[in-house]
mmCIF entry with sequence, helices, sheets and N, C-alpha, C, O atoms, coordinates in Angstrom:
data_MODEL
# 
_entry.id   MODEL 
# 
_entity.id                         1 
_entity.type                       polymer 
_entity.pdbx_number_of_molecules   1 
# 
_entity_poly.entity_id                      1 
_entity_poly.type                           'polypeptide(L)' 
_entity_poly.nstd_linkage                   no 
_entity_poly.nstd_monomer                   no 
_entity_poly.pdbx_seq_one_letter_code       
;(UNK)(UNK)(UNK)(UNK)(UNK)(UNK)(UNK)(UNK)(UNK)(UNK)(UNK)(UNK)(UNK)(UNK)(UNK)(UNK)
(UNK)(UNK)(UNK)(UNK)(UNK)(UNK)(UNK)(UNK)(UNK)(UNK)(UNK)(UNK)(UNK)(UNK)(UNK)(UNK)
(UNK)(UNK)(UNK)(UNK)(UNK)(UNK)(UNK)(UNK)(UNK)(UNK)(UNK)(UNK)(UNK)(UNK)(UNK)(UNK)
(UNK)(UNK)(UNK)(UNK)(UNK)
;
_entity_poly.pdbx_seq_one_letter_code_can   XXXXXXXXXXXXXXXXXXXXXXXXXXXXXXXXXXXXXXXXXXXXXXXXXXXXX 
_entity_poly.pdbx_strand_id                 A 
# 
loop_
_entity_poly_seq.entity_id 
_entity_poly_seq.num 
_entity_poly_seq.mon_id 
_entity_poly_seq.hetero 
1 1  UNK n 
1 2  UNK n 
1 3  UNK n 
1 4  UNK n 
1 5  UNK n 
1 6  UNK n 
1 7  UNK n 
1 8  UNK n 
1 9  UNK n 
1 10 UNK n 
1 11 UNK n 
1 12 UNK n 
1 13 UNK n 
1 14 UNK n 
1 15 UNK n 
1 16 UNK n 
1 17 UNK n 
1 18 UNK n 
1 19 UNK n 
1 20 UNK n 
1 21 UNK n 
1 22 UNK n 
1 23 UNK n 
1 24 UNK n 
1 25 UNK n 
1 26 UNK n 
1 27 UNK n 
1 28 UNK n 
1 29 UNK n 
1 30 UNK n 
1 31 UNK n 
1 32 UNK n 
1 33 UNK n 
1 34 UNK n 
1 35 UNK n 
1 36 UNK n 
1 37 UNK n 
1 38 UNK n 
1 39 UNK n 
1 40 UNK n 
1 41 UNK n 
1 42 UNK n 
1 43 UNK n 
1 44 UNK n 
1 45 UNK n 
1 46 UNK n 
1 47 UNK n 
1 48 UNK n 
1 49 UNK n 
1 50 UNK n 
1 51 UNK n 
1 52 UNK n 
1 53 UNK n 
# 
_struct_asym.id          A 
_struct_asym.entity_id   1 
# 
_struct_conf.conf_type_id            HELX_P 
_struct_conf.id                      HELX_P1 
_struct_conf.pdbx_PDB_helix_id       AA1 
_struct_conf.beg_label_comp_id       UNK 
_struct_conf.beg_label_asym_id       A 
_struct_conf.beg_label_seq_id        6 
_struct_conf.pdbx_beg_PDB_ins_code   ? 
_struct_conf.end_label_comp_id       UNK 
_struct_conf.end_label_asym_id       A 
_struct_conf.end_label_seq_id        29 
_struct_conf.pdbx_end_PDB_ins_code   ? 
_struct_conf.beg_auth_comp_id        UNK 
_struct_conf.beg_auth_asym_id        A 
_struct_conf.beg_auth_seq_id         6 
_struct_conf.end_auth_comp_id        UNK 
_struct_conf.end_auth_asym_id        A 
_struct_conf.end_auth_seq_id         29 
_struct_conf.pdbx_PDB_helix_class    1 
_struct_conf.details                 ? 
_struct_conf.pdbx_PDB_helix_length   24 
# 
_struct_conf_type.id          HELX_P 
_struct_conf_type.criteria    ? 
_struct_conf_type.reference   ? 
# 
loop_
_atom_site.group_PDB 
_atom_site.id 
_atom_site.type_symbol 
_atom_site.label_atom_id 
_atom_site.label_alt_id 
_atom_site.label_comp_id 
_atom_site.label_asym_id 
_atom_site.label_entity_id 
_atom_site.label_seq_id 
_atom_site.pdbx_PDB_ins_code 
_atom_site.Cartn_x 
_atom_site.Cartn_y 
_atom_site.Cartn_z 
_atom_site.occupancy 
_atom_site.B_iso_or_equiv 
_atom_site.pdbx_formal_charge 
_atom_site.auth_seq_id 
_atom_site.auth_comp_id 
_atom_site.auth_asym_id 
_atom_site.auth_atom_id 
_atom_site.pdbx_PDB_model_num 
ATOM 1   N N  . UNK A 1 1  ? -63.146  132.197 211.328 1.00 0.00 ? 1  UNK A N  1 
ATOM 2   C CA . UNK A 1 1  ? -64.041  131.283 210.635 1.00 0.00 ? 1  UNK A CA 1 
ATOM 3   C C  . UNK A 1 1  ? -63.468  131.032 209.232 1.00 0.00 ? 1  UNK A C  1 
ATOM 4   O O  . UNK A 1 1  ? -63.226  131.920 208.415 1.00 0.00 ? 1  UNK A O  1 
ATOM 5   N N  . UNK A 1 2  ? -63.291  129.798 209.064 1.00 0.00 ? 2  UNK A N  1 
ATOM 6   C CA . UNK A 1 2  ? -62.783  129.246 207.419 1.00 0.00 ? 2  UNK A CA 1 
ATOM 7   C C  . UNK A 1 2  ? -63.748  129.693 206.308 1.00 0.00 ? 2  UNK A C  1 
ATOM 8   O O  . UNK A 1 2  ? -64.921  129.937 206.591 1.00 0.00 ? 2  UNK A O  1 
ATOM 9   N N  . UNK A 1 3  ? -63.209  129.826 204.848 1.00 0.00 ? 3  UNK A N  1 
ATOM 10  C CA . UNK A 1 3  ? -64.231  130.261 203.942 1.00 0.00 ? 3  UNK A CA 1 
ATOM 11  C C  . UNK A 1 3  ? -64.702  129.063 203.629 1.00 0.00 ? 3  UNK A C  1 
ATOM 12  O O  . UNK A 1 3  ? -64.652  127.920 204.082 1.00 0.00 ? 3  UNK A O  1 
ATOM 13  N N  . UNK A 1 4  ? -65.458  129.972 202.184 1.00 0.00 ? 4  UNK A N  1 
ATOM 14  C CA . UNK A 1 4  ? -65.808  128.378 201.666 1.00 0.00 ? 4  UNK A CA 1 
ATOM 15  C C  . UNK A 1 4  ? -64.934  127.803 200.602 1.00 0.00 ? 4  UNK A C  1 
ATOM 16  O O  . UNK A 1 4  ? -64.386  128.410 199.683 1.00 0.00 ? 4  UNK A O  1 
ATOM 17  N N  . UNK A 1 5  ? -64.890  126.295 200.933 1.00 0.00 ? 5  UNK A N  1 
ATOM 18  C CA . UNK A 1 5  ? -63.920  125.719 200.127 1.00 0.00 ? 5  UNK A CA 1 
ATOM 19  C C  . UNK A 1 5  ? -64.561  125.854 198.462 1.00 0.00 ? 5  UNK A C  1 
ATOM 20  O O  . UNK A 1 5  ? -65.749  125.953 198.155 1.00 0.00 ? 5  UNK A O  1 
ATOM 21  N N  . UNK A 1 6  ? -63.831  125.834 197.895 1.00 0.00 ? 6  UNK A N  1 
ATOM 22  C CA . UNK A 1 6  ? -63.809  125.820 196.068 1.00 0.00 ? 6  UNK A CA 1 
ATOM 23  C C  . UNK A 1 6  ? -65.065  125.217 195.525 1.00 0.00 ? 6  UNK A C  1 
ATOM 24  O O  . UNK A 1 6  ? -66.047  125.534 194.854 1.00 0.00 ? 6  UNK A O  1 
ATOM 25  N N  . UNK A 1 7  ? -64.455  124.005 196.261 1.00 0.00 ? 7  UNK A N  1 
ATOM 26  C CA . UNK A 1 7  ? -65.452  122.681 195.392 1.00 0.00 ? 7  UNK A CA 1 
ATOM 27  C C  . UNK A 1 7  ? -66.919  122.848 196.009 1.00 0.00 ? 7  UNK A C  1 
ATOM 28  O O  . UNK A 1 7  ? -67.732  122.425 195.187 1.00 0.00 ? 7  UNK A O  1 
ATOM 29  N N  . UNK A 1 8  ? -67.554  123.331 197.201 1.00 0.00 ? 8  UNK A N  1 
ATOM 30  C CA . UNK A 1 8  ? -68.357  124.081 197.499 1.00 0.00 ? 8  UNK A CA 1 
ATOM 31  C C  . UNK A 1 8  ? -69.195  125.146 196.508 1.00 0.00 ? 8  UNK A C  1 
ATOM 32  O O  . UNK A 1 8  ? -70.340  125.007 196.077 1.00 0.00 ? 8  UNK A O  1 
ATOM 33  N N  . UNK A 1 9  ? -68.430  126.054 196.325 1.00 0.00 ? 9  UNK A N  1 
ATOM 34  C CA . UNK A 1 9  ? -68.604  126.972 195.385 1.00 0.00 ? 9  UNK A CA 1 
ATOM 35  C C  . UNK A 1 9  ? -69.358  126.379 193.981 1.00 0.00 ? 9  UNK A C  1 
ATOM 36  O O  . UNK A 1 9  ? -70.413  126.848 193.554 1.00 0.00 ? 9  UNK A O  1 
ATOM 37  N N  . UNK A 1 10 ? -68.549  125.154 193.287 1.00 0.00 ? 10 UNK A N  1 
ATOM 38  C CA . UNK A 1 10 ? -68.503  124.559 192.320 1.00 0.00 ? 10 UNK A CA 1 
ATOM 39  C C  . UNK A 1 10 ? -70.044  123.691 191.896 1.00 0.00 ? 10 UNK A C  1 
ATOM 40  O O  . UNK A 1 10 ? -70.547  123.494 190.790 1.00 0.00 ? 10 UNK A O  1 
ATOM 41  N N  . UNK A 1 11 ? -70.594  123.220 193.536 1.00 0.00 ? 11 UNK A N  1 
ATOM 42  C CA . UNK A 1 11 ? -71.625  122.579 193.430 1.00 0.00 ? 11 UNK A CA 1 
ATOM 43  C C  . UNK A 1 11 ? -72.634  123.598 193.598 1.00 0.00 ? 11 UNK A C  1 
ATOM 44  O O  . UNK A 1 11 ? -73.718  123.484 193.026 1.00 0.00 ? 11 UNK A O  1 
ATOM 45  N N  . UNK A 1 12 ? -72.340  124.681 194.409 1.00 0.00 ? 12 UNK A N  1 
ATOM 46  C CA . UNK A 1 12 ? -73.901  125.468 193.996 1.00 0.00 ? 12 UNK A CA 1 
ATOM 47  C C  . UNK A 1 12 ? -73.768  126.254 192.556 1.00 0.00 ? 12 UNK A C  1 
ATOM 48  O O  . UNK A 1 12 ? -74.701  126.957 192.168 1.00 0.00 ? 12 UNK A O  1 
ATOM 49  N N  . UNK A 1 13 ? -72.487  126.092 191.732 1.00 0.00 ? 13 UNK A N  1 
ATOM 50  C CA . UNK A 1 13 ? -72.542  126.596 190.645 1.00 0.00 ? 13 UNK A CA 1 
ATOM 51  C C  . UNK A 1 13 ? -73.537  125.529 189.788 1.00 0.00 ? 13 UNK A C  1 
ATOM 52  O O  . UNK A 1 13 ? -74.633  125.789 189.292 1.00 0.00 ? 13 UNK A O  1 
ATOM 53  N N  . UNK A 1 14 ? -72.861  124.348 189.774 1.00 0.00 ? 14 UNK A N  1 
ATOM 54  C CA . UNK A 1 14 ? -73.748  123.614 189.082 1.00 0.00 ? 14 UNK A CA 1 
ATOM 55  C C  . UNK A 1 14 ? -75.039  123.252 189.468 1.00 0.00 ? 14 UNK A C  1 
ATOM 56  O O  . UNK A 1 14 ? -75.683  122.668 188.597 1.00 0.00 ? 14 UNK A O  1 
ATOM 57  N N  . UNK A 1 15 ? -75.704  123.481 190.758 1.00 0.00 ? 15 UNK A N  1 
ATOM 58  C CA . UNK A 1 15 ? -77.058  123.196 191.092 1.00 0.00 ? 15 UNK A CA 1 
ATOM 59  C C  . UNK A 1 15 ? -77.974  124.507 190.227 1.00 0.00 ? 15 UNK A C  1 
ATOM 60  O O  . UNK A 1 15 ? -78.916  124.452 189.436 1.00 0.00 ? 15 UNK A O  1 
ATOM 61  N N  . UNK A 1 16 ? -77.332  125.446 190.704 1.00 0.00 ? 16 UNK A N  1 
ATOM 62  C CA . UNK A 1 16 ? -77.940  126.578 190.122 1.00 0.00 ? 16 UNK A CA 1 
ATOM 63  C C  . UNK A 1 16 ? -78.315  126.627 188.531 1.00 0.00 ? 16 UNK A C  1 
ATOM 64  O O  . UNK A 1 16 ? -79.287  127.230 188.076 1.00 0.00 ? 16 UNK A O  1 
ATOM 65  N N  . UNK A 1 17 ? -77.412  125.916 187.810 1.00 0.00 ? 17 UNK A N  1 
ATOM 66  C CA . UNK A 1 17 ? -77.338  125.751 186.315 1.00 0.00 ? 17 UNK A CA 1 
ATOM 67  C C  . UNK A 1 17 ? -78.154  125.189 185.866 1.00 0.00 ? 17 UNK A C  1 
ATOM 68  O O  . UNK A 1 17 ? -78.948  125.708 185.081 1.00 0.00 ? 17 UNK A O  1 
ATOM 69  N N  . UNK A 1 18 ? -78.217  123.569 186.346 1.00 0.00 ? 18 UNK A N  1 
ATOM 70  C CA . UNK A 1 18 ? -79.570  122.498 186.526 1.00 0.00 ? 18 UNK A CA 1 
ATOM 71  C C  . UNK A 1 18 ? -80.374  122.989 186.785 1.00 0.00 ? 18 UNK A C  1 
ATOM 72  O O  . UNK A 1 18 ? -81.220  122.525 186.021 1.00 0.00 ? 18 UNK A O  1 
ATOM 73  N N  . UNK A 1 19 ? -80.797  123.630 187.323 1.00 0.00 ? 19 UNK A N  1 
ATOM 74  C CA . UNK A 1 19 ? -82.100  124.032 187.989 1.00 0.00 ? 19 UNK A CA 1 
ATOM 75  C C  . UNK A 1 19 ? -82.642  125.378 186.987 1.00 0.00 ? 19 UNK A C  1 
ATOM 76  O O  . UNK A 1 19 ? -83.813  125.695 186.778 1.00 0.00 ? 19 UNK A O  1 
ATOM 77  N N  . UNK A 1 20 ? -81.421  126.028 186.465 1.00 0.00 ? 20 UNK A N  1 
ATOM 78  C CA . UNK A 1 20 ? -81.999  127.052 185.911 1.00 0.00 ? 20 UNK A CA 1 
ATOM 79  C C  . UNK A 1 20 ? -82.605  126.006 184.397 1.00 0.00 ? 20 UNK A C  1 
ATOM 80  O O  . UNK A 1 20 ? -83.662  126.315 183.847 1.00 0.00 ? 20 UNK A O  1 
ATOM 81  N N  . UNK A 1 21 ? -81.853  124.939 183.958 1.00 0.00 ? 21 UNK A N  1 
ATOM 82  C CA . UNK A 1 21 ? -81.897  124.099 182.777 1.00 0.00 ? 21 UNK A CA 1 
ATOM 83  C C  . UNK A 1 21 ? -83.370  123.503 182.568 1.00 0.00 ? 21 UNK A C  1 
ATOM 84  O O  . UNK A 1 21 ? -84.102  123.399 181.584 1.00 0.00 ? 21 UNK A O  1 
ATOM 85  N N  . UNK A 1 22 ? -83.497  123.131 184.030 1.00 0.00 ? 22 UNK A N  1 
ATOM 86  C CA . UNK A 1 22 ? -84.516  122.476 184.268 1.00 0.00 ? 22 UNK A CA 1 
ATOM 87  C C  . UNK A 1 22 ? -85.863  123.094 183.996 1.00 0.00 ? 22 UNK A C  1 
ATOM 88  O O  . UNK A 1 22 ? -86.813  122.522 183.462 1.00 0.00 ? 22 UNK A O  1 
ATOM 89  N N  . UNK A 1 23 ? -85.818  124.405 184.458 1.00 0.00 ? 23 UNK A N  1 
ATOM 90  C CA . UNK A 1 23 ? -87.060  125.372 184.448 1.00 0.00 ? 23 UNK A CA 1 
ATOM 91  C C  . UNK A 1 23 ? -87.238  125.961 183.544 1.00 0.00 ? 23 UNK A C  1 
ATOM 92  O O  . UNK A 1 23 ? -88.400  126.366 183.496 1.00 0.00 ? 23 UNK A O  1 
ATOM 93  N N  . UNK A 1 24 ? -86.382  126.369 182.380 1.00 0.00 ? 24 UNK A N  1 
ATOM 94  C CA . UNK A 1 24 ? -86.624  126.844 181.030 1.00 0.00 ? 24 UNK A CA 1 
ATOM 95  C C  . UNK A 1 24 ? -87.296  125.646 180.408 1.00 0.00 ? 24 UNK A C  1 
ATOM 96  O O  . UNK A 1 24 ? -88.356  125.804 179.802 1.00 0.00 ? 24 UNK A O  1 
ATOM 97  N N  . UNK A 1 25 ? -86.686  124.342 180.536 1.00 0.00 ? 25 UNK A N  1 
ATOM 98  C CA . UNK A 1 25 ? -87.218  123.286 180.025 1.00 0.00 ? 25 UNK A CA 1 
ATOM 99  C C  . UNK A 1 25 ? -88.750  123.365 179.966 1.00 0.00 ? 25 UNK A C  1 
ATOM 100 O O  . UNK A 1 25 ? -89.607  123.446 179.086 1.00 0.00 ? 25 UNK A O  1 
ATOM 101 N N  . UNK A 1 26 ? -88.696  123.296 181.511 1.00 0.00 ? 26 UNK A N  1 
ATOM 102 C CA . UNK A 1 26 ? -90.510  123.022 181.778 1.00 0.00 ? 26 UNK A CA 1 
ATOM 103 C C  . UNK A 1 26 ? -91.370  124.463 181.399 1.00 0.00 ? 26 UNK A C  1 
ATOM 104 O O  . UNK A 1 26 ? -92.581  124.456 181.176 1.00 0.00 ? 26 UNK A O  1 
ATOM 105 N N  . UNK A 1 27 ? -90.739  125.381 181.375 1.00 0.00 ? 27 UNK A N  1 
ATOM 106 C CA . UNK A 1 27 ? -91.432  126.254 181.117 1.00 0.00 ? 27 UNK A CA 1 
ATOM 107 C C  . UNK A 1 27 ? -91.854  126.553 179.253 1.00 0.00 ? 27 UNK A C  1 
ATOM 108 O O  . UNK A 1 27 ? -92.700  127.375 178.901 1.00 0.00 ? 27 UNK A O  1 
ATOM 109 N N  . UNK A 1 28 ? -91.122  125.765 178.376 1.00 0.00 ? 28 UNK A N  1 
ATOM 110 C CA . UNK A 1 28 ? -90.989  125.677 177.158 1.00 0.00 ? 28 UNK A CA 1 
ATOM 111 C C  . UNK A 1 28 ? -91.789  124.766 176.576 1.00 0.00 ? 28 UNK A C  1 
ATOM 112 O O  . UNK A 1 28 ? -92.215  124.953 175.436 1.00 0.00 ? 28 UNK A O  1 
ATOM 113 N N  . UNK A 1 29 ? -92.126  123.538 177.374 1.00 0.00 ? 29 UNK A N  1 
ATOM 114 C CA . UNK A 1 29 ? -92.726  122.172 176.699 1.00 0.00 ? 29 UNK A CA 1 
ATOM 115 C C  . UNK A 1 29 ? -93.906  122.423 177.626 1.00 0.00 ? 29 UNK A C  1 
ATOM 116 O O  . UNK A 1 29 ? -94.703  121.493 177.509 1.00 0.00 ? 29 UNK A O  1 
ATOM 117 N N  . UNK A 1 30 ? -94.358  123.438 178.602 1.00 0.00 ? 30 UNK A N  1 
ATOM 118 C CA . UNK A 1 30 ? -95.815  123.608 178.929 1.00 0.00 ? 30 UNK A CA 1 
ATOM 119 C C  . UNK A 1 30 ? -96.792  124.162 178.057 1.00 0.00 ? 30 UNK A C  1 
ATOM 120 O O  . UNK A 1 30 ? -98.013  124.014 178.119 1.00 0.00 ? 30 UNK A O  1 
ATOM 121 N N  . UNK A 1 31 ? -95.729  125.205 176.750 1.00 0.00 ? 31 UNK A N  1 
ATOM 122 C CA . UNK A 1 31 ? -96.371  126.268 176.366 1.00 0.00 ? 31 UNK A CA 1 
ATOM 123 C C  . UNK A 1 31 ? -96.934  125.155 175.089 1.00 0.00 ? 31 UNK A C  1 
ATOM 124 O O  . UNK A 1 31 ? -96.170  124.353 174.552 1.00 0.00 ? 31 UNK A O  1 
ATOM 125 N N  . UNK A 1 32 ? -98.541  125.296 174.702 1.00 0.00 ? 32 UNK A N  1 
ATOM 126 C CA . UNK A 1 32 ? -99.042  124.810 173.578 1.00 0.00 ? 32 UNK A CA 1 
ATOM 127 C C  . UNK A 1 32 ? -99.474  125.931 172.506 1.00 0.00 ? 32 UNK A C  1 
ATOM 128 O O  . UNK A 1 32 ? -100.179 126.903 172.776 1.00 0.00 ? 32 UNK A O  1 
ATOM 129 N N  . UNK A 1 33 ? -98.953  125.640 171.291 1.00 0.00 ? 33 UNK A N  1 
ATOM 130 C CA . UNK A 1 33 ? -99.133  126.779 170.587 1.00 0.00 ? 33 UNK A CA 1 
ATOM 131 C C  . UNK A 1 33 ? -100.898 126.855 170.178 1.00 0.00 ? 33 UNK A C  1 
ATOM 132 O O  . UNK A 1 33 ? -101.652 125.965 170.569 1.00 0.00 ? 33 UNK A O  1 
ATOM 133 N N  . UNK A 1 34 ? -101.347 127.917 169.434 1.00 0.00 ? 34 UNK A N  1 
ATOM 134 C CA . UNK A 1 34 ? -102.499 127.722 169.141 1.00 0.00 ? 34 UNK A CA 1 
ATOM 135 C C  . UNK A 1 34 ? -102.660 127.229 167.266 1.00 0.00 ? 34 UNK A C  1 
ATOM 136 O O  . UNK A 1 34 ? -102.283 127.730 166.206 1.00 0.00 ? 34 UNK A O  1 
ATOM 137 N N  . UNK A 1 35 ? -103.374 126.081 167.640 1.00 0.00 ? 35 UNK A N  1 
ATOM 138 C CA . UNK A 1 35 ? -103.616 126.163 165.948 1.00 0.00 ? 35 UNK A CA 1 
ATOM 139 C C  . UNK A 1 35 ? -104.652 126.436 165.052 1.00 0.00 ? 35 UNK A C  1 
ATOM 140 O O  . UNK A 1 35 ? -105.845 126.218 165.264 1.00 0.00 ? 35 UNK A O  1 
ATOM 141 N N  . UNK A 1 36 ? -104.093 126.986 163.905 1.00 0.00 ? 36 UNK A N  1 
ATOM 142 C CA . UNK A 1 36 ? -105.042 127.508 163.610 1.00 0.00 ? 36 UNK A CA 1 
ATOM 143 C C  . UNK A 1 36 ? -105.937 127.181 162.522 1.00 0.00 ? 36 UNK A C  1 
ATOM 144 O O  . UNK A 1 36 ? -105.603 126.519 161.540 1.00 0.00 ? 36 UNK A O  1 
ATOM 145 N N  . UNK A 1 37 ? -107.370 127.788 162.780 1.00 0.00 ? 37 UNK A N  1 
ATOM 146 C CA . UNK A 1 37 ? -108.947 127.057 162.286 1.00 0.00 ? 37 UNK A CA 1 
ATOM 147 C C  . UNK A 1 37 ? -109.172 127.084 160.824 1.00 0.00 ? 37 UNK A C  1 
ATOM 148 O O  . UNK A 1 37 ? -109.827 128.046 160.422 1.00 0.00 ? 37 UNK A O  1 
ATOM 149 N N  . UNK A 1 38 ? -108.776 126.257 159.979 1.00 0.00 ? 38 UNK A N  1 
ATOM 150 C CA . UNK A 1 38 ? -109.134 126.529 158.623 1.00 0.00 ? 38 UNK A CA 1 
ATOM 151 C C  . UNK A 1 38 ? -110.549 126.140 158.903 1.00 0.00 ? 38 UNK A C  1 
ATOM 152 O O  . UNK A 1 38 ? -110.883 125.292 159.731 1.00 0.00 ? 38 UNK A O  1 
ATOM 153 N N  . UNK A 1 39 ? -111.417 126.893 158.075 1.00 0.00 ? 39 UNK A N  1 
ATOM 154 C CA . UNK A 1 39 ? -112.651 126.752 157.419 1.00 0.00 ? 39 UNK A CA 1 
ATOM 155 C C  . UNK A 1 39 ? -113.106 126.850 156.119 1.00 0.00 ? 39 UNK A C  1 
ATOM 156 O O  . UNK A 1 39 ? -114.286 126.606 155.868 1.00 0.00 ? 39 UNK A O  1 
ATOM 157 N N  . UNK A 1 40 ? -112.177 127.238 155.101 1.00 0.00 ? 40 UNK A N  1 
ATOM 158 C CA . UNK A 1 40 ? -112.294 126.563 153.666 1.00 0.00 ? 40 UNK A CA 1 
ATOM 159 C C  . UNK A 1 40 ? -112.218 125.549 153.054 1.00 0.00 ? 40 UNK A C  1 
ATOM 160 O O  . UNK A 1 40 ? -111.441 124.613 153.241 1.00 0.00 ? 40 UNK A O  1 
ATOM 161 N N  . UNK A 1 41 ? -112.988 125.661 152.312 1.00 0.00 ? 41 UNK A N  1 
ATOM 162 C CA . UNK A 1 41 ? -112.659 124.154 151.452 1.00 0.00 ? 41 UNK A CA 1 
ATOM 163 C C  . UNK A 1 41 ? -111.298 123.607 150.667 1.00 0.00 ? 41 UNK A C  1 
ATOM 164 O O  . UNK A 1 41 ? -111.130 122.439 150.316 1.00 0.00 ? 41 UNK A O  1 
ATOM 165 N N  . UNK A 1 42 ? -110.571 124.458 150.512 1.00 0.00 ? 42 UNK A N  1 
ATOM 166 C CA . UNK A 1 42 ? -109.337 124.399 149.703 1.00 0.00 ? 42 UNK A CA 1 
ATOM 167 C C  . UNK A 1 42 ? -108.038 123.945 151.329 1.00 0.00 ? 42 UNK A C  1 
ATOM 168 O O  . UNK A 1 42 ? -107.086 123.173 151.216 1.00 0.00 ? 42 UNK A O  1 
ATOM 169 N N  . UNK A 1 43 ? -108.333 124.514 152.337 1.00 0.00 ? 43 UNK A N  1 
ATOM 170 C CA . UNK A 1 43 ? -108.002 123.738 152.947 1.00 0.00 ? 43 UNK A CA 1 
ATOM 171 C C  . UNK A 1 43 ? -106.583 124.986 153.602 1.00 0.00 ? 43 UNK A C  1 
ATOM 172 O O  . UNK A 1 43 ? -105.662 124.574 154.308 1.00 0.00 ? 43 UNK A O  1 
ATOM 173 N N  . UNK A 1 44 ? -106.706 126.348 153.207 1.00 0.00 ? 44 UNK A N  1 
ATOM 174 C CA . UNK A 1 44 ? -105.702 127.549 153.117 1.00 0.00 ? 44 UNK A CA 1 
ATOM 175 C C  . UNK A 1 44 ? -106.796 128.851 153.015 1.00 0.00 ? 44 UNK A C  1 
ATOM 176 O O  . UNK A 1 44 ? -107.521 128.884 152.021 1.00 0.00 ? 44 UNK A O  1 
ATOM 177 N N  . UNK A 1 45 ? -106.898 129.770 153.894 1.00 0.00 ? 45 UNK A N  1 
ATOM 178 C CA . UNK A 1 45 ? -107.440 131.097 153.415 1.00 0.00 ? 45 UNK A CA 1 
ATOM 179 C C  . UNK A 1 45 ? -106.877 131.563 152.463 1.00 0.00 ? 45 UNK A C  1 
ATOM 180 O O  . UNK A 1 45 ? -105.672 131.360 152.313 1.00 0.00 ? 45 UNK A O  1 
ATOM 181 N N  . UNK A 1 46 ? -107.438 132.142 151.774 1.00 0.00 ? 46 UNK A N  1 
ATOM 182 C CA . UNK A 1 46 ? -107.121 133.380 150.590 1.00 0.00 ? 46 UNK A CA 1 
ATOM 183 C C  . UNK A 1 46 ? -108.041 134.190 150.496 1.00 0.00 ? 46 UNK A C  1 
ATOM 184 O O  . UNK A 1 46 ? -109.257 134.120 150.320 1.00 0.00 ? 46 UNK A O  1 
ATOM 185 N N  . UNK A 1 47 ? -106.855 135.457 150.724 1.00 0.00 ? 47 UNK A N  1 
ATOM 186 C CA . UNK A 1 47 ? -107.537 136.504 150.585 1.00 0.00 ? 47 UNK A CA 1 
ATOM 187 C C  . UNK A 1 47 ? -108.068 137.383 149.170 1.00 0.00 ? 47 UNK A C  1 
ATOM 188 O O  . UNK A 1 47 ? -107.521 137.355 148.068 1.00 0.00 ? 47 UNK A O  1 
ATOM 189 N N  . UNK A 1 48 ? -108.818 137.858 149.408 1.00 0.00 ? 48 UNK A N  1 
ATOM 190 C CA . UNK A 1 48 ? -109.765 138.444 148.354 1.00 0.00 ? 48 UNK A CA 1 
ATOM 191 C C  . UNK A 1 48 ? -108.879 139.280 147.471 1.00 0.00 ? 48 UNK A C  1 
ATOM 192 O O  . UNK A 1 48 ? -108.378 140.264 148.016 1.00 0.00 ? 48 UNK A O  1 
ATOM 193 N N  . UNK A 1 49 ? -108.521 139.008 145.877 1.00 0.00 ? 49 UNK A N  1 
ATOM 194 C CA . UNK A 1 49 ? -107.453 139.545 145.102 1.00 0.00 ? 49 UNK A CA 1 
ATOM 195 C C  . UNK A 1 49 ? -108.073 140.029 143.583 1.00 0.00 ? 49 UNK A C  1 
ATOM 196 O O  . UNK A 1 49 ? -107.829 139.711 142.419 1.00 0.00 ? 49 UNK A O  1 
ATOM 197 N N  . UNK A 1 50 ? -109.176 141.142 144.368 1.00 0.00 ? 50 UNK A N  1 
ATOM 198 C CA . UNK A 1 50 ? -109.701 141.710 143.163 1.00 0.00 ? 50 UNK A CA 1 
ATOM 199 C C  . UNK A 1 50 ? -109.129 142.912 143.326 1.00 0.00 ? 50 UNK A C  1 
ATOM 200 O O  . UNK A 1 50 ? -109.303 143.394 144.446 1.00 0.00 ? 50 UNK A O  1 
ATOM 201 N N  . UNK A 1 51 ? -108.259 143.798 142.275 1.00 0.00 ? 51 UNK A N  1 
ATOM 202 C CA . UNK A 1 51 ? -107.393 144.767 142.507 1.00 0.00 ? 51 UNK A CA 1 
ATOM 203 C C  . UNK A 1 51 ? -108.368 145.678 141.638 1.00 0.00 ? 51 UNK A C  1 
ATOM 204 O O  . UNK A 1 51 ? -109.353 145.397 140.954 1.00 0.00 ? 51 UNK A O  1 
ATOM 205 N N  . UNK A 1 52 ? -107.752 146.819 141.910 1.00 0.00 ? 52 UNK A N  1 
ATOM 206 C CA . UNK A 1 52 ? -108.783 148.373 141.481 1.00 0.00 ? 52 UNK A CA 1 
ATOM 207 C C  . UNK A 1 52 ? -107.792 148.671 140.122 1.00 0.00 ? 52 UNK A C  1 
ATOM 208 O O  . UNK A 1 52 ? -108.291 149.431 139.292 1.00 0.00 ? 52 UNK A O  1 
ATOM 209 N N  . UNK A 1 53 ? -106.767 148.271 139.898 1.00 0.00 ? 53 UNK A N  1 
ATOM 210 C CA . UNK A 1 53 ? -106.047 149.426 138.418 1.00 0.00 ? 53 UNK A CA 1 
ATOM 211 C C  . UNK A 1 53 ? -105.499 148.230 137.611 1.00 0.00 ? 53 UNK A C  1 
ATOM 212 O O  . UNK A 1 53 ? -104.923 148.421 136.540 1.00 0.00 ? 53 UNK A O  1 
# 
């Protein structure tokens, strides 16, 4: 039985690549970050900067 030819080899190299390209992709531009809730008026938390010494 003959092996496999090269260029064979070559295309499941590159399918595999695409496909791996492909799925990081989609798996990257699904993710929505969370943003986050200001509720001050200034429009920025700040934290409380009454020091003891």
């Amino acid at each position: 039985m003959p092996q496999m030819a090269p260029i064979s080899w070559l295309v499941l190299f590159l399918m595999f690549i695409l496909t791996l390209i492909m799925f990081s992709m989609m798996n990257y531009y699904t993710m929505l970050p969370n943003s986050p809730k200001i509720s001050t008026k200034s429009g920025m938390m700040t934290p409380n900067m009454n020091w003891k010494w």
